[in-house]
C-alpha positions in Angstrom: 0.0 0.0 0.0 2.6 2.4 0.3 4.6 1.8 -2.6 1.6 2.5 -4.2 0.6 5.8 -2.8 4.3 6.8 -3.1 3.6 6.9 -6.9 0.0 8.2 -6.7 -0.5 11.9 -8.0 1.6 14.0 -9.5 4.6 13.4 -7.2 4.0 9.7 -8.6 4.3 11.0 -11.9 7.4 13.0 -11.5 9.7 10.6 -9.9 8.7 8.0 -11.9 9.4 10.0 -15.0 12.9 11.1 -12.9 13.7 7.7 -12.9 13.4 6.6 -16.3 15.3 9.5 -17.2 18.1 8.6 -14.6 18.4 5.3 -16.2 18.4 6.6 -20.3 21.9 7.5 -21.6 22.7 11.1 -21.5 22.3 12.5 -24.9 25.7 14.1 -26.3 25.6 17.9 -26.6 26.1 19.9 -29.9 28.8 22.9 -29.8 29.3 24.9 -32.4 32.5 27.3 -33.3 32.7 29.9 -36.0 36.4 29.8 -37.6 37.1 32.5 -39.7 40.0 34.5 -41.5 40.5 37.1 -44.4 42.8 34.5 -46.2 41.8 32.1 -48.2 42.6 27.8 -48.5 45.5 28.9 -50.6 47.4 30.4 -48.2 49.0 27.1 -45.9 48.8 28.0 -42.8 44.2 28.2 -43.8 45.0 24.7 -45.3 46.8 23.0 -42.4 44.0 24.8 -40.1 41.2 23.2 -42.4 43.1 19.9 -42.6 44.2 19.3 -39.2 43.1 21.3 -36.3 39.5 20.8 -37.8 38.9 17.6 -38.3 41.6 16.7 -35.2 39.3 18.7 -32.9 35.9 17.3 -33.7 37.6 13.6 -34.0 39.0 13.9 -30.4 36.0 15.5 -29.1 33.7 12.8 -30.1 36.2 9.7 -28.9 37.0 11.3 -25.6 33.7 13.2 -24.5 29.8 13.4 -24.8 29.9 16.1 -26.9 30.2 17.0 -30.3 31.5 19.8 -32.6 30.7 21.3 -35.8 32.9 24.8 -37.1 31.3 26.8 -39.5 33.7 28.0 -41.2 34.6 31.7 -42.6 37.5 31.4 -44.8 38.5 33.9 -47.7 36.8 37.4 -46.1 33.3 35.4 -45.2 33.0 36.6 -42.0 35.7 39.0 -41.7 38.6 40.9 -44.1 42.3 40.1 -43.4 42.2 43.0 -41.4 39.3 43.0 -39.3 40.0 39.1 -38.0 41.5 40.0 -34.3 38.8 42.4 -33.5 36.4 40.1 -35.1 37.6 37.3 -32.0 38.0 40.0 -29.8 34.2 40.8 -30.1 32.9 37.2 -30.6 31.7 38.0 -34.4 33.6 34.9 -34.8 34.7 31.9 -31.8 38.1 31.3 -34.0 40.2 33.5 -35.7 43.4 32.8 -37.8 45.3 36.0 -39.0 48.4 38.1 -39.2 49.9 40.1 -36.9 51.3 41.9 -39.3 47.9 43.9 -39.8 48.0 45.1 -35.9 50.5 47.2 -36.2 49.0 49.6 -33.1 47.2 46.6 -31.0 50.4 44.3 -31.8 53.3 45.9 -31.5 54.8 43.8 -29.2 54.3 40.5 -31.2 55.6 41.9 -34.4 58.8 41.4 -32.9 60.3 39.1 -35.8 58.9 41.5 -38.7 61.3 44.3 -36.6 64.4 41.5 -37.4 64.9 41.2 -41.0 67.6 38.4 -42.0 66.5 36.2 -39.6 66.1 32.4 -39.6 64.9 31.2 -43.3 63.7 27.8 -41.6 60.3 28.3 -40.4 60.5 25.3 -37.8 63.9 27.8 -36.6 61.7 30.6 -36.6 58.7 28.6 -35.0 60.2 27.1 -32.3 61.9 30.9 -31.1 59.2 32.9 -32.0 57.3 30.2 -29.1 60.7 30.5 -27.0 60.0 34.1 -26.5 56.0 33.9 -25.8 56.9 31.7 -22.9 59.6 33.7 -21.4 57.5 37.4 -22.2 54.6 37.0 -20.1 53.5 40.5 -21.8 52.5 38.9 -24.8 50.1 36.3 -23.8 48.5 39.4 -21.1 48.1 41.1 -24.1 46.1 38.8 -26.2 44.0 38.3 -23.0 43.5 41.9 -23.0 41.6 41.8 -26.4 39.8 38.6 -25.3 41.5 36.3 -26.6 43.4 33.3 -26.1 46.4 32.4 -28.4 46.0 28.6 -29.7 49.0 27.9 -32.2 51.2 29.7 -34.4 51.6 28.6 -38.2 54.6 30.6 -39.5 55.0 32.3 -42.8 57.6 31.0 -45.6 60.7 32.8 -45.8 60.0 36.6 -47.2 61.9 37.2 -50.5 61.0 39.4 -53.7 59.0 39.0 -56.9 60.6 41.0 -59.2 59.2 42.6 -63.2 63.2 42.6 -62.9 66.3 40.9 -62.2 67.6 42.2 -58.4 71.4 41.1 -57.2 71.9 43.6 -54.5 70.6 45.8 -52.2 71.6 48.9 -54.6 69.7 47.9 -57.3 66.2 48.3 -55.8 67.0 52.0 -54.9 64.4 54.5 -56.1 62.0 51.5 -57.5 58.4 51.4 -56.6 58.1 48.0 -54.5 55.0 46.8 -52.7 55.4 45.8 -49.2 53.0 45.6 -45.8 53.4 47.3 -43.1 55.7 46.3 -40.7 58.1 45.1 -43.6 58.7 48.3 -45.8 61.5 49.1 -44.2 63.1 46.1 -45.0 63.6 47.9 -48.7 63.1 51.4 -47.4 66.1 51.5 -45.9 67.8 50.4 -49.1 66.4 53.4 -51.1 63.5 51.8 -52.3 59.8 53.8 -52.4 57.2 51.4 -50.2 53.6 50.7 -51.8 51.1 49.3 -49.6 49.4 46.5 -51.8 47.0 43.8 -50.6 47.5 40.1 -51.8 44.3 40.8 -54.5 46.0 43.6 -56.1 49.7 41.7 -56.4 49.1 40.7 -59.9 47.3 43.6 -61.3 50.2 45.8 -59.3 53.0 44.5 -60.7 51.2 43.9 -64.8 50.6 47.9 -64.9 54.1 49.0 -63.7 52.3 50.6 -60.0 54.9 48.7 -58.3 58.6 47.0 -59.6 58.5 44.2 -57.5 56.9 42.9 -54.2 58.0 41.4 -51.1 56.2 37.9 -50.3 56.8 34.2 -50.2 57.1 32.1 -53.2 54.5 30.0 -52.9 52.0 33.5 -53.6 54.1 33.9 -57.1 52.9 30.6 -57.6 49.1 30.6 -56.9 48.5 34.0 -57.9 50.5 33.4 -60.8 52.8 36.6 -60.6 55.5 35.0 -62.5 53.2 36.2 -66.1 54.1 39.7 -65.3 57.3 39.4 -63.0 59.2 36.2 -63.9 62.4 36.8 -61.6 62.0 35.6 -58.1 65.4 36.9 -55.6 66.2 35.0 -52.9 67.0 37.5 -50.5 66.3 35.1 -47.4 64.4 38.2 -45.3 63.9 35.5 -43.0 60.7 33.0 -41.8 58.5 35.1 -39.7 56.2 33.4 -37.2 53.2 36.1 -37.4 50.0 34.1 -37.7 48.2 33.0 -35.0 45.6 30.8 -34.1 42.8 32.6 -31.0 40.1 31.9 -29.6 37.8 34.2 -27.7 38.1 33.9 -24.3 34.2 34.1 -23.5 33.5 31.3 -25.9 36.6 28.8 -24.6 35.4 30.2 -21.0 31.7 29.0 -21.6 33.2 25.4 -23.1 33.1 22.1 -20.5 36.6 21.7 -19.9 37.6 18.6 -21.2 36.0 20.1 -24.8 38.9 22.9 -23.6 41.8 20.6 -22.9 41.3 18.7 -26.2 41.1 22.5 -28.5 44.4 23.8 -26.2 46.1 20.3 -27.1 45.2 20.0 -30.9 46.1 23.4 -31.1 50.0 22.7 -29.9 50.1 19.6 -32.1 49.3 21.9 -35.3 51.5 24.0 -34.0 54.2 21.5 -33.9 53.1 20.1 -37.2 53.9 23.8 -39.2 57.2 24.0 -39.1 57.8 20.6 -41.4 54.2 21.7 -43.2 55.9 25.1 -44.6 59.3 23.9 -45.0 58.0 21.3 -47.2 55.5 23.6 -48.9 58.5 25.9 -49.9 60.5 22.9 -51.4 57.7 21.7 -53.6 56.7 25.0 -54.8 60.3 26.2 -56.1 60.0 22.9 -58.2 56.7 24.2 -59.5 58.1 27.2 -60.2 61.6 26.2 -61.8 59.5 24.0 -64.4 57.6 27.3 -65.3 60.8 29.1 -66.2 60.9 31.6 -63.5 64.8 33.3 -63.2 66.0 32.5 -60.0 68.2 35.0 -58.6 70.2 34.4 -55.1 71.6 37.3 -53.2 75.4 36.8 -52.1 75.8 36.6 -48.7 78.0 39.9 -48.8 75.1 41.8 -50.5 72.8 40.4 -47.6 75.3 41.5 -45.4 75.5 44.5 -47.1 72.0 45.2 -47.0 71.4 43.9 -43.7 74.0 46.4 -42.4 71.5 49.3 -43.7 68.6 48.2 -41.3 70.7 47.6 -38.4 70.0 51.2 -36.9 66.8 51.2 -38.1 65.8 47.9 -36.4 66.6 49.1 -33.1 64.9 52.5 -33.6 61.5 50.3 -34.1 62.1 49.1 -30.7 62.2 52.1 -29.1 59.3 53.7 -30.9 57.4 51.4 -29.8 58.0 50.6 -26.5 57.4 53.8 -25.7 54.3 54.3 -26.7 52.9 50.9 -25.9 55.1 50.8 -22.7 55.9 47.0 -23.1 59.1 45.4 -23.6 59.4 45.1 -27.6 63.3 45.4 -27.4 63.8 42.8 -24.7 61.5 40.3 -27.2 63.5 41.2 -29.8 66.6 40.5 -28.2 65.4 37.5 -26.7 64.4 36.2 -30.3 67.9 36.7 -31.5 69.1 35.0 -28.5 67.1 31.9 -29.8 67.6 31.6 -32.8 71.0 31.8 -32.2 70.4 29.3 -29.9 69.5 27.0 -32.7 72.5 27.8 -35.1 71.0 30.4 -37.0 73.6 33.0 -37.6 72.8 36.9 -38.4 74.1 38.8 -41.5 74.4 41.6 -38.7 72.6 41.8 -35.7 70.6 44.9 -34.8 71.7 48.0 -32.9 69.8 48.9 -29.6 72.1 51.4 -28.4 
């Protein structure tokens, strides 16, 4: 008689319906990320983001948890231009952001350190593995990524910087009063050497260089392949500017906040993999695409290493100078990362034309 009053009524009816839910298997739950840049799958570091940390994330999340997770993904300016990618994390317009530093010149001074050191490591793993060195030993530079709500996932570095040339280039002399399109943070790199900076977005490359607006460009072979600059400037020069690690991989902080943690551990681990995945990714990217672009005829020109030195002896001064700027207007220690990215790459046998002035 009493177990059958106990279940009499509504009471009845709610713990009997407690029960069978108590007993069902808990259903998994559905999490979705936006994942977004201004670049498109051409570019590698989109590629190995689309490729690995994608597919990596959802497959561990479904093995190791009750959860699932589906990215809608932004690539190519979807959801936000090249430029507009950091504050689009910062704001949550987008859970996952993959840009370059390069276009926060202001926000980012402090992690444009490499772009500041010209002539540094051509090995991206080289330039990887410092470029990390220094985030670990700056605590600056993560503080200020969690300042702009976000937390920094992986770094996929850029090939080694050279120039695409409508002519041939052996020294740092012969770029002096020519038009040459560079971004930002890098126009000093040919500035210095007497050369007149244009500011020219990846679209306009092609069209630049075909109507005579710019001589030659500073970027990474693997864009005179794709965008098929060689038609209107077949010389590439292998000035070795250096591997610069610039792109990050953040995620807002709100989002990863709101997240159950083991769905957390599993992005913050996939993330480090990829990370220590790019290195051999772009090294090997840059090898097959000077065979693509030696079967297409393109004059390959390599700098001597007395012009580099030569030329690197002109930014020394100005390198420095950079520092200074700013860290004093962002009061944050953008010479002491700089010097602690020579210091690493050092570290790993790299060896510098000339090493920058800071007195």
């Amino acid at each position: 008689m009493r177990l059958k009053s106990l279940f009499s009524g509504s009471a009845g009816i709610v713990l009997a319906a407690s029960l069978l839910f108590a007993s069902a298997p808990a259903q998994a739950d559905k999490i979705t990320l936006k994942i977004a840049s201004g670049h498109s799958p051409s570019w590698h570091f989109i590629q190995i983001t689309q490729n690995y940390f994608i597919p990596e994330v959802k497959k561990r999340v479904k093995e190791r948890t009750k959860h699932e997770i589906e990215f809608v993904e932004g690539f190519s300016g979807a959801m936000a231009k090249a430029t507009e990618v950091f504050e689009a994390v910062q704001s949550g317009i987008v859970d996952v952001g993959m840009f370059c530093i390069c276009h926060e010149a202001q926000k980012l001074a402090l992690h444009n350190f490499p772009m500041y050191l010209p002539f540094g490591p051509s090995d991206p793993d080289v330039s990887l593995k410092a470029t990390r060195k220094v985030y670990d030993t700056i605590p600056e530079l993560n503080q200020q990524f969690e300042k702009y709500g976000q937390r920094l996932l992986s770094f996929v570095p850029f090939e080694p910087y050279n120039i695409v040339s409508r002519y041939s280039i052996n020294a740092a002399a012969d770029v002096k009063g020519r038009k040459i399109g560079a971004a930002g943070p890098n126009a000093f790199w040919v500035e210095s050497a007497g050369a007149l900076p244009v500011s020219v977005g990846g679209p306009d490359m092609y069209t630049s260089l075909q109507t005579g607006l710019i001589d030659s460009m500073v970027i990474f072979l693997s864009v005179m392949d794709s965008l098929k600059l060689f038609e209107v400037a077949p010389n590439f020069v292998n000035v070795s500017f250096g591997a610069m690690t610039v792109t990050p991989l953040t995620i807002n902080v709100r989002k990863f906040n709101s997240l159950p943690k083991e769905v957390q551990d599993i992005i913050v681990e996939v993330g480090r993999d990829m990370e220590a995945r790019a290195g051999a990714f772009t090294r090997e990217l840059v090898d097959k695409t000077l065979s693509a672009v030696k079967s297409r005829g393109v004059n390959i020109v390599n700098v001597s290493e007395a012009e580099r030195a030569t030329w690197a002896q002109m930014l020394a001064d100005v390198s420095g100078k950079i520092g200074a700027r700013f860290e004093t207007e962002t009061k944050l220690p953008v010479r002491e990362a700089m010097k602690a990215y020579i210091a690493a790459t050092e570290a790993a046998g790299h060896k510098w034309p000339v090493k920058a002035k800071f007195d």
